[in-house]
C-alpha positions as a Markdown table, in Angstrom:
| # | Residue | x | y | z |
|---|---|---|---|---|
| 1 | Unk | -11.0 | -2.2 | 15.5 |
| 2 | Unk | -7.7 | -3.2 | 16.9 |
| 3 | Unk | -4.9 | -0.6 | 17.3 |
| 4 | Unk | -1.1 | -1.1 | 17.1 |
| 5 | Unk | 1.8 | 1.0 | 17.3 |
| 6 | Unk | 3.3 | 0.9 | 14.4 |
| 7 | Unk | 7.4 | -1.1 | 14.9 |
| 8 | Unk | 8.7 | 1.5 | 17.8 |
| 9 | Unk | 8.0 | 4.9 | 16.5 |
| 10 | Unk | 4.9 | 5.6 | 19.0 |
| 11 | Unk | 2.9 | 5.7 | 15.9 |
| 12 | Unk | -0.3 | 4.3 | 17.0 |
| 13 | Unk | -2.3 | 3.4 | 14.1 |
| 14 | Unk | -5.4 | 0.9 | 13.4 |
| 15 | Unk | -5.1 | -2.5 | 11.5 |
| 16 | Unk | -7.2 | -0.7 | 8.7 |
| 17 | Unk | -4.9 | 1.5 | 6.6 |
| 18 | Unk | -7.2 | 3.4 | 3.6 |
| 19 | Unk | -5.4 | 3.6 | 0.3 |
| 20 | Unk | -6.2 | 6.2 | -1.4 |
| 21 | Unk | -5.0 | 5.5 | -5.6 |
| 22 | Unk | -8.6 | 5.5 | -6.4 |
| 23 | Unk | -8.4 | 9.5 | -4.9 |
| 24 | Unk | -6.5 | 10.0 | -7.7 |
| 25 | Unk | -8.3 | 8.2 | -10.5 |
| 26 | Unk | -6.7 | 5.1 | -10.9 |
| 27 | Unk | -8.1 | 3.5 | -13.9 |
| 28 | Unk | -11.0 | 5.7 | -13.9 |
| 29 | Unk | -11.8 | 9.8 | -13.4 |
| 30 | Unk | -13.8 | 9.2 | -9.8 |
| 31 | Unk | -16.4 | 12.0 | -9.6 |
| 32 | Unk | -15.1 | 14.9 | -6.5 |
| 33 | Unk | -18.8 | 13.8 | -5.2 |
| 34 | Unk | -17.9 | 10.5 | -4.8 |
| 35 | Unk | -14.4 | 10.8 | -3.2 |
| 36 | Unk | -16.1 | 12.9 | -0.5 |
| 37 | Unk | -18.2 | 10.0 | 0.5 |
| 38 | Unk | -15.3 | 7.9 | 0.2 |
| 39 | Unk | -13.2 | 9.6 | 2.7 |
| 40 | Unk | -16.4 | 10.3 | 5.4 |
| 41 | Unk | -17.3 | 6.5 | 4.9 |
| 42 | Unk | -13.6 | 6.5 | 6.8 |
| 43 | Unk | -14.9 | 7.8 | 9.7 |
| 44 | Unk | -18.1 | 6.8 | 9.7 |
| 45 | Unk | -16.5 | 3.2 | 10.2 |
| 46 | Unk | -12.9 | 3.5 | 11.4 |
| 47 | Unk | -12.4 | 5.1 | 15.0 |
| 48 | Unk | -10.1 | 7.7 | 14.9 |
| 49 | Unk | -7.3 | 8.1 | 14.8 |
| 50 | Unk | -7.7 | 7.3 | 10.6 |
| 51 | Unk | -4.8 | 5.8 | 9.0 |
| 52 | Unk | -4.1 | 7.0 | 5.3 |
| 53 | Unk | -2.0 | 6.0 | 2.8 |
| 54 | Unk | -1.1 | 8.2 | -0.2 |
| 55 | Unk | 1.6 | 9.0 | -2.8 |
| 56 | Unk | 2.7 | 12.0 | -5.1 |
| 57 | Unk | 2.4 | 9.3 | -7.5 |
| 58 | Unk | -0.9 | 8.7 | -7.1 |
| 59 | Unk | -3.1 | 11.3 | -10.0 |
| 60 | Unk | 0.4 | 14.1 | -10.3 |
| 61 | Unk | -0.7 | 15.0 | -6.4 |
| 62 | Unk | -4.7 | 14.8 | -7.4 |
| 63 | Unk | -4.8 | 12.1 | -4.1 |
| 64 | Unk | -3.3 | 14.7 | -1.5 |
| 65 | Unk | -5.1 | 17.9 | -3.3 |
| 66 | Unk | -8.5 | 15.8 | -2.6 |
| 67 | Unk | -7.4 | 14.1 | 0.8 |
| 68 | Unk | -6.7 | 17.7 | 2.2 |
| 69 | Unk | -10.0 | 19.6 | 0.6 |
| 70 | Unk | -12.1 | 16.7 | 2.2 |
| 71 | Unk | -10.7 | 16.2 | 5.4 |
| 72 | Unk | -11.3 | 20.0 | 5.7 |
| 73 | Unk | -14.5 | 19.9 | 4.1 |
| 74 | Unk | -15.7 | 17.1 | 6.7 |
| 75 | Unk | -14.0 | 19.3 | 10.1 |
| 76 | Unk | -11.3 | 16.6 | 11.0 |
| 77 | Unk | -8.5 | 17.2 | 13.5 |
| 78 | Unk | -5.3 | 17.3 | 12.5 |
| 79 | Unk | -4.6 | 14.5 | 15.4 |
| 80 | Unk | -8.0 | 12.3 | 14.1 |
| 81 | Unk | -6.0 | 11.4 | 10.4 |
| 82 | Unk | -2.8 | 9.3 | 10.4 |
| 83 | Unk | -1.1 | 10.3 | 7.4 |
| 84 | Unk | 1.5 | 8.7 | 5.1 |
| 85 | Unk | 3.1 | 10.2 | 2.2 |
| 86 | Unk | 5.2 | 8.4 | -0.2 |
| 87 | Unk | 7.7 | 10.4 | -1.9 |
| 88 | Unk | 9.6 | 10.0 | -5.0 |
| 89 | Unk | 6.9 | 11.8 | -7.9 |
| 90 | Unk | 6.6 | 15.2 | -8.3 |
| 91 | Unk | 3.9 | 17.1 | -10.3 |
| 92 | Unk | 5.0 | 18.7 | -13.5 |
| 93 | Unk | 3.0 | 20.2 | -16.1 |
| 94 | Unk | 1.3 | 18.5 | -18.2 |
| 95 | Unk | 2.3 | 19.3 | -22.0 |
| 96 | Unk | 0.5 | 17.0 | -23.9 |
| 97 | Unk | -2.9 | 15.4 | -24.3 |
| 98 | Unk | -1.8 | 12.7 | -21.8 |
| 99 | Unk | 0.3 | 12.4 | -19.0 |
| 100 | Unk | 3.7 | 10.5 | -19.8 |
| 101 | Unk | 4.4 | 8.7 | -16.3 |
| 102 | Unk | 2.4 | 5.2 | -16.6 |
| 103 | Unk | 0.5 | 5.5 | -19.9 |
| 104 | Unk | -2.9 | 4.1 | -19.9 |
| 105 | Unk | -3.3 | 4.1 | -15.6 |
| 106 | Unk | -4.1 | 7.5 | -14.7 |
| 107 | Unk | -7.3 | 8.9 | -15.9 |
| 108 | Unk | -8.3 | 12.9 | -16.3 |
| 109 | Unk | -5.5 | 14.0 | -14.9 |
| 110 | Unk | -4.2 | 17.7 | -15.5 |
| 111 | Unk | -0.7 | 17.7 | -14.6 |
| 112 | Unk | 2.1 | 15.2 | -15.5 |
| 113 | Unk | 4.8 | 13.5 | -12.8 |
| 114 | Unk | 8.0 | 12.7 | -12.9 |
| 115 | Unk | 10.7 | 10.5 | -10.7 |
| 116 | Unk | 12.9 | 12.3 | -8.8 |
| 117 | Unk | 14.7 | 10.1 | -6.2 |
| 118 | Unk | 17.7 | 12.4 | -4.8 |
| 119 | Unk | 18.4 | 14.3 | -1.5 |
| 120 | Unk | 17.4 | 17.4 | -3.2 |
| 121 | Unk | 14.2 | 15.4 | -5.1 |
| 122 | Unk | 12.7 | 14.3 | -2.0 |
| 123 | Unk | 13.0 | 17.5 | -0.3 |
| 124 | Unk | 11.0 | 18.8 | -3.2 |
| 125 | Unk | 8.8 | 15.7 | -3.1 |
| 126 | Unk | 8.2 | 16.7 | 0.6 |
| 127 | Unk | 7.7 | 20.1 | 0.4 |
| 128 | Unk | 5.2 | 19.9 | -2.6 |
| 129 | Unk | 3.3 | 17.3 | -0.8 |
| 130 | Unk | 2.8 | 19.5 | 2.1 |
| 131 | Unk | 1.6 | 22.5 | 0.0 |
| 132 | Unk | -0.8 | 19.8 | -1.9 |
| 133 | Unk | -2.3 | 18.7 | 1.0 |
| 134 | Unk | -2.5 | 21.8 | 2.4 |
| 135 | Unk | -3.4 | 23.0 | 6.1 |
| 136 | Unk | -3.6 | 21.9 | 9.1 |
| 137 | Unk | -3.0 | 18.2 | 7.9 |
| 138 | Unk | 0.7 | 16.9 | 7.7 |
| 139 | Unk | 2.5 | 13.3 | 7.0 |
| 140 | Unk | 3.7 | 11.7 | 9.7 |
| 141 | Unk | 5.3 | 8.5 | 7.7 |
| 142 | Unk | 7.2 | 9.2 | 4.8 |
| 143 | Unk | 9.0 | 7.2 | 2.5 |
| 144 | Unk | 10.6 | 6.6 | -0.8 |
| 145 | Unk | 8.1 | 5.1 | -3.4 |
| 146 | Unk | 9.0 | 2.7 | -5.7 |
| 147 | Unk | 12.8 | 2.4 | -5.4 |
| 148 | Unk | 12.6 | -0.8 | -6.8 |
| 149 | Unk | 11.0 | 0.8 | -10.3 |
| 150 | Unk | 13.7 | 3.6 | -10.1 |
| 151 | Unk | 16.4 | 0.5 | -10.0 |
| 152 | Unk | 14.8 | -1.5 | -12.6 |
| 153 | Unk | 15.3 | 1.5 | -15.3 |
| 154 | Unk | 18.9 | 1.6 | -15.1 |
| 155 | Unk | 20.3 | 1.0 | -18.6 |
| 156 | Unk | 23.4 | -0.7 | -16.4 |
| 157 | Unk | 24.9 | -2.7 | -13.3 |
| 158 | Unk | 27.0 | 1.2 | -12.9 |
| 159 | Unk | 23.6 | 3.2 | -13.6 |
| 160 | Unk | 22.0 | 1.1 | -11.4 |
| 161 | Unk | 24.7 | 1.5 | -8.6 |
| 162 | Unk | 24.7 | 4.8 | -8.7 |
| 163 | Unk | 20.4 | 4.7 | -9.0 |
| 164 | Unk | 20.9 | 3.0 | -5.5 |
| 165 | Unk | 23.5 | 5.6 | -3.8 |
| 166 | Unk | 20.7 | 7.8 | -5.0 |
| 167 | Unk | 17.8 | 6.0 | -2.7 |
| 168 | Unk | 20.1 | 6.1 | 0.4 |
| 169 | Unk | 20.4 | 9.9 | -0.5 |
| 170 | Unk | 16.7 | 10.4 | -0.5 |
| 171 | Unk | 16.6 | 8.4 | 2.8 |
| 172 | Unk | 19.6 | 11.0 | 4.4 |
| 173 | Unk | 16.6 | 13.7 | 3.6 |
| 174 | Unk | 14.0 | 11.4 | 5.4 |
| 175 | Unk | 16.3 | 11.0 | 8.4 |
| 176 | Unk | 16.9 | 14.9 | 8.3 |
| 177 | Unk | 13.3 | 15.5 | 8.5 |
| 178 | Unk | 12.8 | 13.0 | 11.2 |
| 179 | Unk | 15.8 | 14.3 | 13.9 |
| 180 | Unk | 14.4 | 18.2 | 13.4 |
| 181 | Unk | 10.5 | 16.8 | 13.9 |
| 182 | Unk | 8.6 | 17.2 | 10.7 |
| 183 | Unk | 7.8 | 13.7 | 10.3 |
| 184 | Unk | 7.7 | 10.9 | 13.0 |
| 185 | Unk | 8.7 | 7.5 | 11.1 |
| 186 | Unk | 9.9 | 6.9 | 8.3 |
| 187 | Unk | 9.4 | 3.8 | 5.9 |
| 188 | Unk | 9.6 | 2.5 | 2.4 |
| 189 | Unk | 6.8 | 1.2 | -0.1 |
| 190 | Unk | 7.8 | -1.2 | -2.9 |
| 191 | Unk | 6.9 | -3.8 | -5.1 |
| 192 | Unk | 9.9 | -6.3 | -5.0 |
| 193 | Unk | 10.5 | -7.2 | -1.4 |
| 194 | Unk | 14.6 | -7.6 | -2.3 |
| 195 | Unk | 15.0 | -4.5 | -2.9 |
| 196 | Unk | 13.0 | -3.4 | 0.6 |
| 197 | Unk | 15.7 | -5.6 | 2.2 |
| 198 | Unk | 18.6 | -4.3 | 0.2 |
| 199 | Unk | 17.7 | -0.9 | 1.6 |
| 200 | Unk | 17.0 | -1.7 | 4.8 |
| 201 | Unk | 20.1 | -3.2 | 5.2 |
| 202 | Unk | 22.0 | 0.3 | 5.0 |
| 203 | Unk | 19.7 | 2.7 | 6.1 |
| 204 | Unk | 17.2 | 2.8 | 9.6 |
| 205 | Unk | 13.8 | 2.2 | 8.7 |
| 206 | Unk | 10.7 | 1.9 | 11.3 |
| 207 | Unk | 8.3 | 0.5 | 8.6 |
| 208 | Unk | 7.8 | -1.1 | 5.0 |
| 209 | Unk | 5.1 | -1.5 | 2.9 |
| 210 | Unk | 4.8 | -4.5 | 0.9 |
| 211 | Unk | 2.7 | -4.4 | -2.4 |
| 212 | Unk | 1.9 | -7.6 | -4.6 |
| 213 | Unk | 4.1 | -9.7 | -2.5 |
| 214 | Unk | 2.7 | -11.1 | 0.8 |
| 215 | Unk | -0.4 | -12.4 | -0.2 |
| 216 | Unk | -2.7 | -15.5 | -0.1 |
| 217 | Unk | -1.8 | -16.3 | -3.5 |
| 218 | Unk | 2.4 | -15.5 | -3.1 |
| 219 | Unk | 3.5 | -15.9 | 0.1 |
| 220 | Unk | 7.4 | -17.5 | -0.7 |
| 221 | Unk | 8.6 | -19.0 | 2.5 |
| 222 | Unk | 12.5 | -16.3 | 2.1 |
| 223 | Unk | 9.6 | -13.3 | 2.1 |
| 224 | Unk | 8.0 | -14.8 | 5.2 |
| 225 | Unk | 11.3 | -15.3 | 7.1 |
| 226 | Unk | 13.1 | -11.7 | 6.3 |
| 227 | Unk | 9.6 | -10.5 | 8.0 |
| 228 | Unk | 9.7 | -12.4 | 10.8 |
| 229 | Unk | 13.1 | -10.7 | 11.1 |
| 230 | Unk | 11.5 | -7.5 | 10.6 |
| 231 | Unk | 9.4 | -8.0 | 13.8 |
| 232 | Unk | 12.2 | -8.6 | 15.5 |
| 233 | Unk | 13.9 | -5.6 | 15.2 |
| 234 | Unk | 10.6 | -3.4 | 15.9 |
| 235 | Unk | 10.2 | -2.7 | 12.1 |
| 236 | Unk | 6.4 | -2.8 | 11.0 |
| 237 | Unk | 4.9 | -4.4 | 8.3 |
| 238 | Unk | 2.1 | -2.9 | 6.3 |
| 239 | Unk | 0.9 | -5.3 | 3.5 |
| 240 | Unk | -0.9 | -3.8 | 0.4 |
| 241 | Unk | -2.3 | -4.9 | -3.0 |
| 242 | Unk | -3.4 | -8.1 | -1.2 |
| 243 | Unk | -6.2 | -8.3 | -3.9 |
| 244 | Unk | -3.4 | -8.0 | -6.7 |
| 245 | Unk | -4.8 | -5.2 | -8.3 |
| 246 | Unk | -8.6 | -6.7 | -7.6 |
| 247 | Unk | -7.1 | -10.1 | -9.9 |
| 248 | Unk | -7.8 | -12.5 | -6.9 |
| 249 | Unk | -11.3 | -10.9 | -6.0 |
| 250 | Unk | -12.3 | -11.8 | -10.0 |
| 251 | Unk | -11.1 | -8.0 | -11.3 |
| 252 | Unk | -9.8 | -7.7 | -14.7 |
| 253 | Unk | -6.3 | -6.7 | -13.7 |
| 254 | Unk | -3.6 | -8.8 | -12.2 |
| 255 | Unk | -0.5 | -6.6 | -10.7 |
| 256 | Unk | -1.7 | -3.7 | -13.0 |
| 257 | Unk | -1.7 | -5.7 | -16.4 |
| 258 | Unk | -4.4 | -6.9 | -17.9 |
| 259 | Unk | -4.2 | -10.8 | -17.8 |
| 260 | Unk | -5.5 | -13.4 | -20.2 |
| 261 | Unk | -6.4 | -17.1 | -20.6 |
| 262 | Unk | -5.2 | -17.7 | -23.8 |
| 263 | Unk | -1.3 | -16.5 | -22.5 |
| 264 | Unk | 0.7 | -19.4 | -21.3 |
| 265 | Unk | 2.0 | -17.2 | -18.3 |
| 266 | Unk | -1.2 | -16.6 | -16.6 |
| 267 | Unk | -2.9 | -20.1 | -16.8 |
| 268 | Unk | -1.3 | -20.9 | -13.3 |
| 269 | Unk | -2.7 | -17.5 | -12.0 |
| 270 | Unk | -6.3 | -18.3 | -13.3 |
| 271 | Unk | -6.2 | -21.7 | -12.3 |
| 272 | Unk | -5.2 | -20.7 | -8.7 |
| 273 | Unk | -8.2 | -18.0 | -8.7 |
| 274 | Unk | -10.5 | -20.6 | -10.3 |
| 275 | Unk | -9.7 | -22.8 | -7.3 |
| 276 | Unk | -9.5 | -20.1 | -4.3 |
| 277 | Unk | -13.2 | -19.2 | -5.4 |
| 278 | Unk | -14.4 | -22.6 | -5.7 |
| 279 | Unk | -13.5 | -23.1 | -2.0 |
| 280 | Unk | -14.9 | -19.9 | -0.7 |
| 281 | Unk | -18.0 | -20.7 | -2.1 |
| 282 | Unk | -17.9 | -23.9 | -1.0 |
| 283 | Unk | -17.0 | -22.5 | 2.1 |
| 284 | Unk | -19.5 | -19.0 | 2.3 |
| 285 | Unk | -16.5 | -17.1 | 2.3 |
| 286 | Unk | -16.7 | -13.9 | 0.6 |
| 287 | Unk | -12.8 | -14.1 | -1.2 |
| 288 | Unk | -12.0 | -10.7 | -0.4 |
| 289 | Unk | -12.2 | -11.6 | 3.1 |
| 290 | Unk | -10.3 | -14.4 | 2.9 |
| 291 | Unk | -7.4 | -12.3 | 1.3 |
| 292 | Unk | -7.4 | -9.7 | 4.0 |
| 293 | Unk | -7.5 | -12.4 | 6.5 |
| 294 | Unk | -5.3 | -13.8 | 5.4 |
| 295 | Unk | -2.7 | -10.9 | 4.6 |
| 296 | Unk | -3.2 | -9.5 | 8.3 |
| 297 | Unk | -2.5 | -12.5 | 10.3 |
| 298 | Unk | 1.2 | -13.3 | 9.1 |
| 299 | Unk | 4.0 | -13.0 | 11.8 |
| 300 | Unk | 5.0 | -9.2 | 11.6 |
| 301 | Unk | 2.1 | -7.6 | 10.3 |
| 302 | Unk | 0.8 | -4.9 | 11.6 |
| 303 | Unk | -1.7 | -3.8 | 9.1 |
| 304 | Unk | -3.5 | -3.9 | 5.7 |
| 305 | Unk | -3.8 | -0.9 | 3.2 |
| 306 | Unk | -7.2 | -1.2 | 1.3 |
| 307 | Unk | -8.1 | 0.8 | -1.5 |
| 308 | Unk | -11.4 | 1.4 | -3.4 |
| 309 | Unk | -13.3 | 3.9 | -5.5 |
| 310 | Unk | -17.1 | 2.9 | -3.9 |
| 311 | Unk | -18.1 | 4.6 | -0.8 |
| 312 | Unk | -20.3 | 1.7 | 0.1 |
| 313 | Unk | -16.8 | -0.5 | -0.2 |
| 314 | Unk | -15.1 | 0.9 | 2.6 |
| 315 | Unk | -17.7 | -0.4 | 5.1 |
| 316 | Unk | -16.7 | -4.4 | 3.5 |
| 317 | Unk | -13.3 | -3.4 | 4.4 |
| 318 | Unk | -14.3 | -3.4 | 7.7 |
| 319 | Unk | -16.3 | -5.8 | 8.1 |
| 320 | Unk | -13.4 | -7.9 | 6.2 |
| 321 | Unk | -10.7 | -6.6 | 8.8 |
| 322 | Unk | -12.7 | -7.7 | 11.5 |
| 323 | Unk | -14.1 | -10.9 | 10.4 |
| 324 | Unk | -12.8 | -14.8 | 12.1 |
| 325 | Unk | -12.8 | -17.4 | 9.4 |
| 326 | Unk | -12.9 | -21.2 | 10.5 |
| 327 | Unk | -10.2 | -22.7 | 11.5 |
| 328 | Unk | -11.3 | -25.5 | 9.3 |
| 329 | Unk | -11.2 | -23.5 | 5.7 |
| 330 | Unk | -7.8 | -22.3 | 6.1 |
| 331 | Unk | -7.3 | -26.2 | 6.7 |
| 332 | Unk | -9.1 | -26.9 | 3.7 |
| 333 | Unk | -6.9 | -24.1 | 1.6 |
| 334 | Unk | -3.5 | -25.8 | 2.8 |
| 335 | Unk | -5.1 | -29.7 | 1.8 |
| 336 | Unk | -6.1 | -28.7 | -1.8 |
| 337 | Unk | -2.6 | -26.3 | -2.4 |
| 338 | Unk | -3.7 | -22.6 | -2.2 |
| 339 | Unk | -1.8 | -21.3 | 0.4 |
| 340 | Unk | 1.6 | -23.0 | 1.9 |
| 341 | Unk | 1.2 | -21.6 | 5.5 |
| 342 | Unk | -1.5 | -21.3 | 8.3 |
| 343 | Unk | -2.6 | -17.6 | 9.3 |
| 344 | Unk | -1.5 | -16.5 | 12.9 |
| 345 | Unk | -4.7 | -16.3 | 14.2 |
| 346 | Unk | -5.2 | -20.6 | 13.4 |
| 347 | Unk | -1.6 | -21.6 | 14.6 |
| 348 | Unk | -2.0 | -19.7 | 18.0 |
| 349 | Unk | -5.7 | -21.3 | 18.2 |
| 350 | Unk | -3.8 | -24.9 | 17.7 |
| 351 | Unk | -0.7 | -24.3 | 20.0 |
């Protein structure tokens, strides 16, 4: 397994980041068994140090309660896990039968979660997170989650200005937290790119995580440039929800909506997935491969974030991170329109 620092923050960290939704039942109530084997399948596979990726989002602060028992259940230094938490959500009671942030994704949850992107929310944010996950284990990347959803619920272009004077507020906590030590680098994880670069464009970030956005099936050639520049300045690139939400790997969701074939919206998203598998079969390429593959061999990335709710999963991961894919099937993918650009790893092979 390759290691990188992560941008310039001395953050050395593998090209294997494990995501850790499923921790906190996405979809589906994961069984505490199971999650164990999930999390010593990390390093059974990964040498440490083990790069994590987690959010109070993820199950009301379920991800971080589990992440902490485990890690302490299996004896893991404090220095053996790299930890990111994404802040932004903080648990709140839950005070009906179901909780009210993102109906229908969460499953047997016992507390509810709510938004709260402030200087004063993510201190709370931060502070909760730490008591979730518990001792000796502590974040060392932090960042805002989902600022582009907090944006995109303004009611109007004034809401939504002062929604945004509200992010860099949350980052003035980040970079508070940084100078006095508590946390090492500081990032931001989103959905919509634009708004990534919006906020990088008035606040210091060492790292972004992309979700949905820099994958084999969208990879627009703006998005590619602005992380080129990225790399530049030293900022690092982690790229997530390659698979779109397990859509491109022949999952029933695509960017956490359920699809169909019969909508006039998603015929160019089937179609391009009816192709994609037709040439990895053609090809004996397992297509989860060729997404991660792909995904981690763009100029500027440093790593891939992986999630998955099977223990015997996390070794594929690997095995996908590590894999080399011909030369001549990424060819193949440009000739017949699935993908716009060659990987890294092909153009250096052809320079």
């Amino acid at each position: 397994m390759e290691y990188r620092e992560l941008g310039n923050t001395g953050v050395v960290m593998p090209r294997l980041v494990f995501g850790t939704s499923s921790l906190g039942n996405l979809y589906e109530a994961v069984p505490a068994e199971t999650k164990l084997a999930i999390c010593r399948e990390w390093f059974a596979h990964c040498p440490t140090p083990v790069a994590i990726d987690t959010a109070g989002k993820y199950g009301a602060g379920l991800a971080l309660e589990t992440i902490g028992r485990n890690l302490r259940e299996l004896g893991v230094a404090p220095d053996d896990a790299v930890i990111s938490n994404k802040l932004g959500w903080m648990r709140t009671p839950l005070r009906g039968a179901e909780p009210t942030f993102e109906p229908g994704v969460w499953a047997g949850l016992y507390y509810d979660a709510e938004q709260r992107i402030s200087y004063a929310g993510i201190n709370e944010c931060w502070e909760q997170g730490c008591e979730l996950l518990g001792e000796p284990y502590r974040p060392q990347l932090v960042s805002v989650h989902d600022p582009d959803e907090y944006l995109a619920g303004a009611a109007s272009e004034c809401e939504q200005r002062r929604r945004f004077d509200d992010i860099l507020e949350a980052y003035r906590a980040l970079g508070e937290l940084k100078q006095r030590g508590a946390v090492r680098a500081i990032g931001v994880g989103a959905k919509d790119w634009r708004v990534i670069e919006a906020i990088e464009a008035e606040t210091p970030l060492d790292w972004v995580m992309l979700a949905n956005s820099l994958t084999i099936y969208r990879h627009p050639p703006e998005l590619l440039a602005w992380v080129t520049s990225l790399a530049a300045k030293r900022i690092g690139v982690i790229n997530s929800a390659v698979f779109h939400a397990g859509f491109l790997v022949g999952g029933r969701y695509f960017d956490y909506r359920l699809p169909s074939r019969a909508n006039a919206e998603d015929e160019a998203a089937f179609a391009w997935r009816d192709r994609f598998h037709e040439l990895c079969h053609e090809w004996d390429v397992p297509p989860a491969v060729a997404c991660v593959q792909f995904a981690l061999h763009l100029p500027g990335v440093e790593a891939v974030a992986l999630n998955t709710s099977a223990p015997t999963k996390i070794v594929e991961n690997f095995v996908a991170i590590e894999a080399t894919l011909p030369d001549a099937f990424w060819s193949a993918a440009r000739e017949c329109g699935l993908i716009s650009i060659l990987p890294v790893r092909m153009t250096d092979a052809s320079d």
